[in-house]
N, C-alpha and C positions, 0 to 999 in steps of 0.2 A: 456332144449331147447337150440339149437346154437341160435349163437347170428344171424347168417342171417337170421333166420324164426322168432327173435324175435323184436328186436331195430327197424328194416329198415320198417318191417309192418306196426309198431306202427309210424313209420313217415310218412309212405304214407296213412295212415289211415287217421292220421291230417293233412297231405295236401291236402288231396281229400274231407276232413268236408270245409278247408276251402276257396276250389278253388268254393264247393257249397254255403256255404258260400257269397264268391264276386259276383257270377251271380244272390243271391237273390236280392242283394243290386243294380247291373247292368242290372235288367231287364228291359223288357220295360216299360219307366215311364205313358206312357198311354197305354189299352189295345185296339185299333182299334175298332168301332163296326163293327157288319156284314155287307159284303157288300152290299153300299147303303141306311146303315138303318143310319138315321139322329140321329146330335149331338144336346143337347138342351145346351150346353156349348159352344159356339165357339172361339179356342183358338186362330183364326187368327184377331177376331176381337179383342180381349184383345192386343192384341202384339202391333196393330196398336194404342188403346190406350199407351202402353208403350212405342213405340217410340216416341209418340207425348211427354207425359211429359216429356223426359228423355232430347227430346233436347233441352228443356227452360236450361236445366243447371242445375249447383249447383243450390241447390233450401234450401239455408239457414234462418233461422227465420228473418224476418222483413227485409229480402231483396227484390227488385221488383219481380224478380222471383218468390220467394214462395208466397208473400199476395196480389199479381196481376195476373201473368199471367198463375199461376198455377190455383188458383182460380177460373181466366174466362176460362180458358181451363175445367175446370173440371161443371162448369156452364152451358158453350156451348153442353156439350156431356150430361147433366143430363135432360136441356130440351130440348134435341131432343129425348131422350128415353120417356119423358113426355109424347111428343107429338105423340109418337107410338105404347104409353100403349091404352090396352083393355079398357074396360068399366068395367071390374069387378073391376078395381084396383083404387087407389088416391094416387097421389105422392105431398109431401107437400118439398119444400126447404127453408131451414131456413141458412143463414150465421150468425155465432155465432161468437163476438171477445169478450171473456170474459178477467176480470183482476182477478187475486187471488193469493195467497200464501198457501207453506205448510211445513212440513218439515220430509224429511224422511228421514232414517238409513241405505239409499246405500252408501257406497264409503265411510265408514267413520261418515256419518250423517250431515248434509247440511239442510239448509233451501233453499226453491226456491220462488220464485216472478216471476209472467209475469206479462204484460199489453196489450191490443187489439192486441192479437193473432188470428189468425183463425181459425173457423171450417167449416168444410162444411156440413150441416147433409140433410140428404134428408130420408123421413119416406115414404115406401111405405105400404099401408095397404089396405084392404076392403071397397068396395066403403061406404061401412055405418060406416065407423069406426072400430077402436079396443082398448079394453082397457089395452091387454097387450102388449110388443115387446120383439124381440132377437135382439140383435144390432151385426152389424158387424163392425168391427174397421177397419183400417189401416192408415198411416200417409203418407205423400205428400211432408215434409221436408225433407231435408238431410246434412250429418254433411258439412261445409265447403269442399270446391276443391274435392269435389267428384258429381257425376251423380245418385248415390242411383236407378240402375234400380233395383235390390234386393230390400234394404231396403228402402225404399217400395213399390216405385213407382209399381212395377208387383202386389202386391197386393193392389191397387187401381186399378188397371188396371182391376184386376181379377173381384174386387166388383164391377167395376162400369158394365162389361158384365154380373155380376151376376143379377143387378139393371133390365139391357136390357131384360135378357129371363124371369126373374120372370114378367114385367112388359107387356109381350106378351102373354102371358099365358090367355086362358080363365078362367082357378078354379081361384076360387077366396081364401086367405089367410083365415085361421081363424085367425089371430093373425099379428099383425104388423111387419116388417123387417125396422130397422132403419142402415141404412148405413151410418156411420161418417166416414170422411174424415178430420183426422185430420191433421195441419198444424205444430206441436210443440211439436214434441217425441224426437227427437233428443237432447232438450233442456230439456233433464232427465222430462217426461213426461207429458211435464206443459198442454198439450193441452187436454189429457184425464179426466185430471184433474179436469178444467173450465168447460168439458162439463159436469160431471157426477154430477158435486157438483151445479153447475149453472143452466142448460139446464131445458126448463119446461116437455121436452120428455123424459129425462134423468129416470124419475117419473114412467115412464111405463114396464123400461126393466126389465126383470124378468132373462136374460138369455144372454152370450154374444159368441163371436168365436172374438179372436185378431189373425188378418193375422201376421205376422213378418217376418224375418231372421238372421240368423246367418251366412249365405253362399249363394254362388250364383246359385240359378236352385238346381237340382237334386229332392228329392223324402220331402217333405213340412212333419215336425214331430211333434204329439201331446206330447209337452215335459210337460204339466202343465195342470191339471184341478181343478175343484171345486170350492174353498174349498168344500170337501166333496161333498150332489148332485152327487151320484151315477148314477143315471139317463140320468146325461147330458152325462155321459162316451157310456153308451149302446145308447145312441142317436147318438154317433158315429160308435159305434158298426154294428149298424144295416143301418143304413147310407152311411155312406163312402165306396166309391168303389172302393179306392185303398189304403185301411188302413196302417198307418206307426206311430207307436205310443207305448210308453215304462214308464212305473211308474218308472223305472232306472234312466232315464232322469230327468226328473222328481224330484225326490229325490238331483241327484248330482245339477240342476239348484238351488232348493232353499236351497241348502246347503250352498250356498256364494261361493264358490272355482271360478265357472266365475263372473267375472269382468263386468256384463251385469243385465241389468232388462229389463219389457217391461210393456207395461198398464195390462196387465192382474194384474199386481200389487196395480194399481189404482183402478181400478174398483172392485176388492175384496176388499180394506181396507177403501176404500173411498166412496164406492156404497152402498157395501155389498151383492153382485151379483156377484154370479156364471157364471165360465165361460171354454171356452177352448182355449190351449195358443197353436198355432203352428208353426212353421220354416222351412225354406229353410235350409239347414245345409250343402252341400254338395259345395266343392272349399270356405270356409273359408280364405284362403288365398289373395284372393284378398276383399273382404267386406270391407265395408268402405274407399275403393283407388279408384283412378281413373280410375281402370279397371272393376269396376262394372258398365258396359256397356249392354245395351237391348242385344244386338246379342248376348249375354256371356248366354242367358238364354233361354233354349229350349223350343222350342214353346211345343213339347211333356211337359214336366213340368209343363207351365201355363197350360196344359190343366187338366192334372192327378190333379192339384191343385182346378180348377175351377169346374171339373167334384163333386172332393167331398167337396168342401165345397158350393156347390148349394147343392150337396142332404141332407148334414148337415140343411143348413138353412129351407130347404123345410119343413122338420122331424121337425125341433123344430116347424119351424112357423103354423103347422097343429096338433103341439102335444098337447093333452089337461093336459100333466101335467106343460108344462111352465104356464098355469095361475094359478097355484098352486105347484111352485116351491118350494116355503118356508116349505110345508108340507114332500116334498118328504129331506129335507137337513139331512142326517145323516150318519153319519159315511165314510172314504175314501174308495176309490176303488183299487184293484191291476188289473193291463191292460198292456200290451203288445201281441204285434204281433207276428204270426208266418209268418216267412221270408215275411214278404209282403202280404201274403192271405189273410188272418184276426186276429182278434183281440180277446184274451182272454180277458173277464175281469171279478171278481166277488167279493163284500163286504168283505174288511178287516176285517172285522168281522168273516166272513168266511175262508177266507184265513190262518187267527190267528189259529182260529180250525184245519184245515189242517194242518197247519205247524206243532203245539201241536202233534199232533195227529199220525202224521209222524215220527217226533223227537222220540216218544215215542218206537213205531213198532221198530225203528232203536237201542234206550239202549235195548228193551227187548231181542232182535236177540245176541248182543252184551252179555248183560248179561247171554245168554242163554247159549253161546257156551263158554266162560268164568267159567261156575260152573261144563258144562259136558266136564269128571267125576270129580265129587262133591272131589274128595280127589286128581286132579291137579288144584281143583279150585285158591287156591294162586299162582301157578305156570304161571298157563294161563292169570291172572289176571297179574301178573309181567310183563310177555312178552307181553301184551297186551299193558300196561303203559310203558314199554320200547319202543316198535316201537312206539307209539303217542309221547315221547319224543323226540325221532331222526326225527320224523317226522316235529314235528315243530323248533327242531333246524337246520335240512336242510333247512328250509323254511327263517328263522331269518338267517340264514351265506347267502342262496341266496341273500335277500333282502340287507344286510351290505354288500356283494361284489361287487353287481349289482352298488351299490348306490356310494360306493370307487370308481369306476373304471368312476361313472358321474359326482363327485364331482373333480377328477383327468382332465378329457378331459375341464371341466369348468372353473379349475384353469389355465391352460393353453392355454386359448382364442380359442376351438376349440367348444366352444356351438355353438346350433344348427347344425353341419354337416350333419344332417337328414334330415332337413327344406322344403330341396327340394327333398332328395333321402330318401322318409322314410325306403326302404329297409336297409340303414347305420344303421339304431336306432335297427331294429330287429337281423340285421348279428352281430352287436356291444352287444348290451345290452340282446339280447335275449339269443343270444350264450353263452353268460356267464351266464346266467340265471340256462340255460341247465345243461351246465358242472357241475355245483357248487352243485346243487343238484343230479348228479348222481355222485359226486365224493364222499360227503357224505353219500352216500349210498354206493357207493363202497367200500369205505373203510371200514363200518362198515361189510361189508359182510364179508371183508377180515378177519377183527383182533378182532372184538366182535362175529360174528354169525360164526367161524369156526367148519365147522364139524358137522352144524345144517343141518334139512332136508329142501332142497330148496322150495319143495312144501310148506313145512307149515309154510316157513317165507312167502313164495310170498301171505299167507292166514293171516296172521298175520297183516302185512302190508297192503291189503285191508281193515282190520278191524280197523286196524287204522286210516286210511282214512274217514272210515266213521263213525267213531268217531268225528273226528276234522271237520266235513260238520253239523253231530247232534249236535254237540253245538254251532256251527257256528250259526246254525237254531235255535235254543233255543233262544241264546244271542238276533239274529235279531228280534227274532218275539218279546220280551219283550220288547225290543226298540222303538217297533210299527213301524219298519220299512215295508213298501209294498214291497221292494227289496228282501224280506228272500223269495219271490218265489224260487228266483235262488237255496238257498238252498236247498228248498225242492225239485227239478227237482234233485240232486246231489248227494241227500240222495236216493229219490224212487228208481229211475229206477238204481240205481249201485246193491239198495239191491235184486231190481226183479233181477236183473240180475245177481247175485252170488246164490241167489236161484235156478235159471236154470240150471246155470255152474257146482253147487257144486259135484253135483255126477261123471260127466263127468269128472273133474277133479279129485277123488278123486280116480277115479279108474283108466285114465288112461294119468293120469298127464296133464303137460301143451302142448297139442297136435296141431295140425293146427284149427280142429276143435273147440276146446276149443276157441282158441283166437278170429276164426269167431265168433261163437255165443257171445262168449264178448264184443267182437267191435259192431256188433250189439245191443245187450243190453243197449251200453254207448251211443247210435246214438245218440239220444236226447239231453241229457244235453251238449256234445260235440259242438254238430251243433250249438244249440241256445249260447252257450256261445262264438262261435267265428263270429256266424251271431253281437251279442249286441257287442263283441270288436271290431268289424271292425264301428262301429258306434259311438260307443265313441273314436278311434281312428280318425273317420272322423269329429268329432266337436273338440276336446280336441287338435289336432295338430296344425292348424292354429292357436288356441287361444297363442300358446306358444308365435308366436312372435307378440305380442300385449298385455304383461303380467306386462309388466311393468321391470325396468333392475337390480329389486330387486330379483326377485325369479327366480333362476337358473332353467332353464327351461329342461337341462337334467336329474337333480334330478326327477322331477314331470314325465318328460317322461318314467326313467329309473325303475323310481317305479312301475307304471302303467304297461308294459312288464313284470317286473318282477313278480307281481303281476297276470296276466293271466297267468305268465308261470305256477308258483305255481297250478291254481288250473288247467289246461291242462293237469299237470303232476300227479294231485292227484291220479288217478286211474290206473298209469298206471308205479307209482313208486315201486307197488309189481312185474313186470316184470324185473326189477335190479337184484333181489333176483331168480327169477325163469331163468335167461336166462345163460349161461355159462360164457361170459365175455362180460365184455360194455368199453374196453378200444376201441375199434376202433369209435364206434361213441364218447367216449371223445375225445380222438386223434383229430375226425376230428373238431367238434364241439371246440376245443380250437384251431387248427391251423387258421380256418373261425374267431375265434375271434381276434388272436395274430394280424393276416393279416388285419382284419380291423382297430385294434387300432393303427397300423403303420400308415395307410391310413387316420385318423381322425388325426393321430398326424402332419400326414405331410402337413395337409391344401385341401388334393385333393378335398376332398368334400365341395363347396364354398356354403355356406348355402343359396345365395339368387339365385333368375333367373328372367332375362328380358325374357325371348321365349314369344313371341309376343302370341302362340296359349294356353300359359299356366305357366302365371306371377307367382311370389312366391317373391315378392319384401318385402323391408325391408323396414318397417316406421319409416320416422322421420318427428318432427315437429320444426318448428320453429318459431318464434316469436322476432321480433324484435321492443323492449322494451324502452321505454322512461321512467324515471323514477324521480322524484322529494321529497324529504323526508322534510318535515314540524316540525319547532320546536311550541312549547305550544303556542309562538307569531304569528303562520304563516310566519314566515321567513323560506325560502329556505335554508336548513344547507345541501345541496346535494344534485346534479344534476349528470344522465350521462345515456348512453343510450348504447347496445349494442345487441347483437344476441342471442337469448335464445336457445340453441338444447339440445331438446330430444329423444333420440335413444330408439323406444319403442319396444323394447327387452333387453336381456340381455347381448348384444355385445354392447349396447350403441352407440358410434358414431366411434370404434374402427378400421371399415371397411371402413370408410370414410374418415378419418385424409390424409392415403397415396393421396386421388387423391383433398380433399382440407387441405392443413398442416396449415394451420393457426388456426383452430379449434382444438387443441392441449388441454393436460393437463396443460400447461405451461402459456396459457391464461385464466382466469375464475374470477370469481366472489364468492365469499366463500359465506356466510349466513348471511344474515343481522341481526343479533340475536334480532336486539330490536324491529323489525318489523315482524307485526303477517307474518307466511307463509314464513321466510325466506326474505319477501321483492321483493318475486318472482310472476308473474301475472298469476298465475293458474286459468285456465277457469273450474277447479274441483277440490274438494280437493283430488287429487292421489298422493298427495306429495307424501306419506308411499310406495309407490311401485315405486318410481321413485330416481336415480341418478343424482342430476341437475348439472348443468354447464351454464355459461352465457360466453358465449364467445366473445370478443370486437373484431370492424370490423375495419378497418380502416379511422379513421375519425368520426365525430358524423355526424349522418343525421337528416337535419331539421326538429323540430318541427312539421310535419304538421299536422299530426292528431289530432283537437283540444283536450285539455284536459280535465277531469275532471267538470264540474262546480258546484260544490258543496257550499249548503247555512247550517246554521250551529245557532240555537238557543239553548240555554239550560237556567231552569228557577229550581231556587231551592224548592222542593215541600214542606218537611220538615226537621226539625233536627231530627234524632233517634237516640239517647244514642250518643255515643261519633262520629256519621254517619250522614251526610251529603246525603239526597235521591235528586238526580238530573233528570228531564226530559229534553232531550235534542232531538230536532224536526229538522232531516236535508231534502233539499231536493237536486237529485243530476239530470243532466241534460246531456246524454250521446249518444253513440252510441247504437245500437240495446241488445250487448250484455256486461252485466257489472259482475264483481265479487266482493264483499265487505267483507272484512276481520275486523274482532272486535277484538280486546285483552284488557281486562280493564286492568289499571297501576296497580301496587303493592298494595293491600288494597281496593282495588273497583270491584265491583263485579255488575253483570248484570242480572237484575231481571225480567223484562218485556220488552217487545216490538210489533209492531205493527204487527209482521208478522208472517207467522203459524197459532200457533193455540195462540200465545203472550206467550208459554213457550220459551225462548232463548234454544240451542241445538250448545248443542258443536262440534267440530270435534277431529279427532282423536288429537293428541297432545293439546287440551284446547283451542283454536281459535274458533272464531265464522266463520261462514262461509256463505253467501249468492251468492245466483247466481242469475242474474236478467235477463231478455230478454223480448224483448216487440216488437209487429208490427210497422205496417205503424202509422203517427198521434197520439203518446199515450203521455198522460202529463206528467209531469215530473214526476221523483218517488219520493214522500214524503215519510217518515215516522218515527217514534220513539222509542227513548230507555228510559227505564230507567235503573239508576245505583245507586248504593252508594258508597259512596264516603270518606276515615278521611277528618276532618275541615280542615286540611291543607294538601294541594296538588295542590303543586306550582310545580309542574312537569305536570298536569295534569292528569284526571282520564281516559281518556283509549285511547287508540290509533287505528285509525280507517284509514285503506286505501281501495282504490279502483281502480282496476281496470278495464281500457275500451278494447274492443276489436274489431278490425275492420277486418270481416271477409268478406265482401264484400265490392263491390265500389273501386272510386278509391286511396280512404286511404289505401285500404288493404296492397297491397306491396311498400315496398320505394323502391327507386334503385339500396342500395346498396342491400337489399333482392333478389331483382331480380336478380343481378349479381352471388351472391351466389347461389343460388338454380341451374341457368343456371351451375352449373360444381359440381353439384351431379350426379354419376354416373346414367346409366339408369335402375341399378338394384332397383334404390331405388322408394320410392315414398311420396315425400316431400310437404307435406305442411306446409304454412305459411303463416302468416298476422302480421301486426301491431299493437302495443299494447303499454297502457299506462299504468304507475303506479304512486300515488301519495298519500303518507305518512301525516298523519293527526296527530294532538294530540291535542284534547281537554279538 
């Protein structure tokens, strides 16, 4: 076959899977009804709810905004829905400020503390009551110097219009819908927390939906359900009216790889309540900045979101197996959509069998044609294990070149050049991608397969192929992964489709005909595997620059491309072997790469963007840090205060030195090594993913932000063998949000305490770690350790600091803060507040 009727098809093939592909992803996010016919969702009156909350402001924990005006704004709209509900319905509002503690194993593993936090729960049920509920989540905080119309305001927005139509409604519920508005997720979950473990409603929910986001507007995805509770999946299933949902997702979220949680966490570990977790996912790049703004979020969006998760909650709240949820809890579900229309989904249990089942079909094809005739059975068996080894060494040299050539642009301060232009990342890393696996094939064509028959390599090489998919599927389904779907879509329909082929080809080669009917054949697994990469390409990019400036973020990229390119190519690497020459698509395919790696190398592509209609800004925070370090006496052995910056990427502050030079490497702060954390005020422990620097400003700025007040008793309880057991009761008196670092001295070790569950819980490097946050009015925070301690330790037995952080009011910025941020460029998006640190040793 020439190469023109062979390479350029098979490219336009894949351009045309995945121009269909981006219009699945770009259709309309709502489907219009007919005209005239009325919406029970109305997405113009959510909006109006979200511009109201969005303009109270930053809406951070225990600032007036969040535990006042958000509150009465969300108060005001609850009972005027009250007062407009039917008679079928009863709506009950409860304001919740519970205190508590816990300790969980995000980020390294942390203990958390609040104190009178808020919730707002509002229970609408059956005029005679109900004794079970589905709860609907979402939270009304958001992180400091941002607007949070995303995360989450739009989904309160959504619930509270959701609250309005159920509450107009003449049917009456079988079952209760509890709408929490929670005030304290941003503050790593604490407010899901207090309600589930506190609440006396909390007692009824059998079933939950957590609104969230990870991006701004676009198409709202079921990235998370269960545990197990099969049921709740086909309750979406059959429900939702513009389904968007993937066990892929799913899989990759509670793998750890993002840097993110959400209550759906809580309330399964903590409740023990099934539920379903979804997201905004689409324009990640601005989340969490100042540019997550109401008008950034299409009104079509809140509606497409509102539409289905009304018909979600409708379905559970009339389903008769939520009051007997606990019966139906077994086994996981495999679920994803096709392009957007609906939703596969059916029992891993099943699934497993499928896979089995399929894997199987696929060795016996394989072994079949392997033994005939029974006397080249070794022969065919040779050449069979030959092509699956070149096949996976193409794959292993792609992966090592792709990865050289992102480890090379990284070394040379040209990370991220994609950031904004993602077409850079695929002309760059895909194009090499390309080349490297057909140059290994090429060559092998040349200098190992000379003088073979091209048809029965190009048959050889599909058999290889789907070799390296059946035990791909094998491997996954033992795993218990839900994801080995993908393989079995990769395995079926290549081998129906070599079945169809095989005569046509045999008789009269690789023809035009032949290639339609193949391309056809491959349509499926094709489509959906470039529909789910444009998906994981759309969550997975933004996260890069907000990774922390530890993990080089073109390696992760570079892998990922390289990694779709591999399996895109899998079925289509026996056309290498069948087509006459493939040096002109190398040719072109390495000239498109050489030309963009000049173009990466010479800086053209600036990773960040101000465009007003579609920001891509680079965050940094900064913190400027008073700090105080205490000998065993309480004497001040060190004072000094300076500019903390963290560039969260992995350019660091790199891009920012030219237009402010005094934040330099030449100014800094090294590691305080005898103080837990470096001596550094982390509001979390991400030390491990972070490059710090404390950079000094000119001059000290005063004192203002009061300090720490911490009280401090310790009473010895008893002597154990050659150990000293000490309880020591502090209490400290702060600003809303505080961090508390533990490290016992040399020989002292820390056994209990008052917080959690009273087991102490390390962080990554052996630190103890606390993070504390609390509302409007709450008492001080008391509370205790114990320790042990040798009889003598006259150094003291452990060293304890804390930091304050003032994220709101007008302690947040001092002046010289102010002055600095004011000459950051306007690609960035900086924030910063004030903070205290001060060093203890008891």
């Amino acid at each position: 076959l020439p190469e023109a009727r062979g390479a350029p098809l098979v490219l336009l093939y894949l351009l045309g899977l995945r121009a269909l592909a981006q219009v699945s992803h770009r259709q309309l996010l709502s489907h219009p009804p007919a005209a005239g016919g009325p919406r029970e969702f109305s997405a113009s009156r959510a909006r109006e709810y979200l511009d109201n909350i969005t303009a109270i402001g930053p809406r951070t924990v225990g600032s007036p905004q969040n535990e006042v005006l958000t509150v009465n704004y969300l108060l005001e709209q609850i009972r005027g829905i009250e007062r407009e509900s039917t008679d079928a319905h009863k709506i009950s509002i409860d304001i919740q400020r519970p205190t508590g503690s816990f300790s969980i194993d995000f980020l390294g593993g942390f203990t958390s503390y609040y104190a009178n936090i808020t919730n707002v729960v509002v229970k609408l049920e059956p005029r005679n009551g109900a004794e079970h509920a589905v709860l609907s989540n979402c939270h009304f905080d958001s992180v400091p110097n941002t607007p949070g119309a995303s995360d989450d305001a739009v989904s309160c927005a959504v619930m509270l219009e959701i609250l309005n139509t159920l509450s107009k409604s003449s049917e009456s519920l079988q079952h209760a819908v509890i709408f929490l508005f929670n005030g304290a997720e941003e503050n790593i979950l604490q407010a899901s927390h207090g309600f589930i473990t506190q609440h006396e409603w909390a007692k009824s929910i059998r079933a939950f939906i957590n609104l969230e986001a990870a991006g701004v507007g676009g198409k709202e995805l079921v990235f998370q359900t269960g545990p197990e509770n099969p049921w709740l999946v086909q309750a979406y299933v059959v429900a939702a009216k513009h389904p968007f949902a993937s066990v892929v997702a799913q899989e990759i979220f509670q793998s750890g790889i993002i840097p993110a949680d959400t209550d759906f966490r809580i309330y399964r570990d903590f409740g023990n309540v099934p539920g379903i977790d979804l997201a905004f996912i689409e324009n990640g790049y601005i989340y969490h900045t100042e540019y997550d703004t109401s008008d950034r979020i299409l009104t079509d969006s809140i509606q497409r979101a509102g539409d289905n998760i009304l018909a979600v909650l409708k379905y559970l709240a009339t389903s008769e197996k939520l009051a007997k949820s606990s019966e139906y809890r077994h086994g996981n579900v495999v679920f994803f959509d096709i392009l957007g229309l609906f939703v596969l989904a059916y029992p891993a249990r099943v699934g497993t069998i499928m896979n089995y089942i399929t894997a199987a079909v696929a060795f016996f094809y394989l072994s079949n044609k392997v033994l005939q005739p029974k006397p080249r059975a070794v022969h065919n068996l040779k050449k069979l294990l030959a092509a699956f080894s070149l096949t996976l060494t193409s794959c292993v040299c792609t992966l090592v070149a792709v990865l050289m050539v992102a480890m090379f642009v990284s070394v040379i301060g040209r990370a991220l050049s994609w950031y904004t232009h993602f077409y850079v990342s695929v002309s760059l890393y895909g194009t090499a991608a390309a080349a490297v696996l057909i140059l290994v094939h090429m060559l092998a064509k040349k200098f190992f397969y000379k003088n073979v028959n091209e048809q029965y390599l190009g048959d050889v090489f599909f058999d290889a192929s789907l070799m390296v998919w059946s035990i791909a599927l094998a491997v996954m389904t033992q795993m218990g992964l839900c994801s080995a779907f993908i393989c079995t879509l990769w395995v079926a329909f290549p081998l129906l489709t070599k079945l169809m082929v095989h005569k046509e080809f045999s008789q009269n080669g690789a023809t035009i005909k032949f290639i339609v009917i193949y391309m056809l054949g491959m349509f499926v697994p094709y489509l959906y595997m470039l529909y789910l990469s444009w998906t994981v390409f759309e969550m997975f990019t933004p996260v890069m620059g907000r990774s922390g400036s530890e993990i080089p973020p073109d390696m992760v990229l570079a892998g990922f491309i390289a990694i779709f390119t591999m399996i895109l190519s899998s079925y289509f690497i026996n056309f290498i072997y069948l087509v006459q020459s493939t040096k002109t698509t190398l040719v072109t395919l390495t000239t498109v790469f050489i030309v963009t790696l000049i173009l990466v190398c010479s800086g053209i592509f600036f990773p960040y963007s101000s465009d007003a209609a579609n920001p891509k800004p680079k965050r940094v925070f900064l913190q400027h840090t008073s700090r105080r370090f205490h000998d065993v006496d309480g004497n001040v052995v060190k004072s000094d205060s300076g500019i903390w910056i963290n560039g969260f990427d992995y350019n660091g502050i790199s891009h920012i030195t030219p237009h402010v030079p005094e934040i330099n490497d030449t100014i800094r702060t090294s590691c305080e090594e005898q103080a837990p954390f470096c001596g550094l005020p982390w509001i979390l422990p991400v030390h491990f993913m972070f490059r710090f620097r404390m950079s000094r400003v000119a001059g000290l700025h005063r004192r203002k932000p009061a300090p720490v007040a911490i009280s401090h008793h310790s009473r010895i309880l008893r002597p154990k063998h050659e150990l000293m057991q000490f309880h020591s009761t502090l209490e400290a008196v702060s600003p809303s949000h505080m961090s508390l670092y533990v490290r016992p001295r040399a020989g002292s070790a820390l056994s209990r305490w008052s917080l959690g569950d009273g087991v102490p819980v390390t962080s990554l490097g052996g630190d103890y770690f606390v993070f504390y946050s609390r509302g409007l009015h709450a008492a001080p925070w008391h509370f205790w350790m114990e320790l042990t301690a040798p009889e003598k330790h006259s150094d003291g037995i452990v060293s304890l600091a804390i930091a304050a952080h003032y994220f709101f009011g007008e302690d947040q910025k001092s002046p010289q803060l102010y002055a600095l941020l004011e000459r950051f460029p306007n690609w960035t998006f900086s924030s910063g507040w004030s903070c205290t640190y001060d060093l203890f040793v008891f």
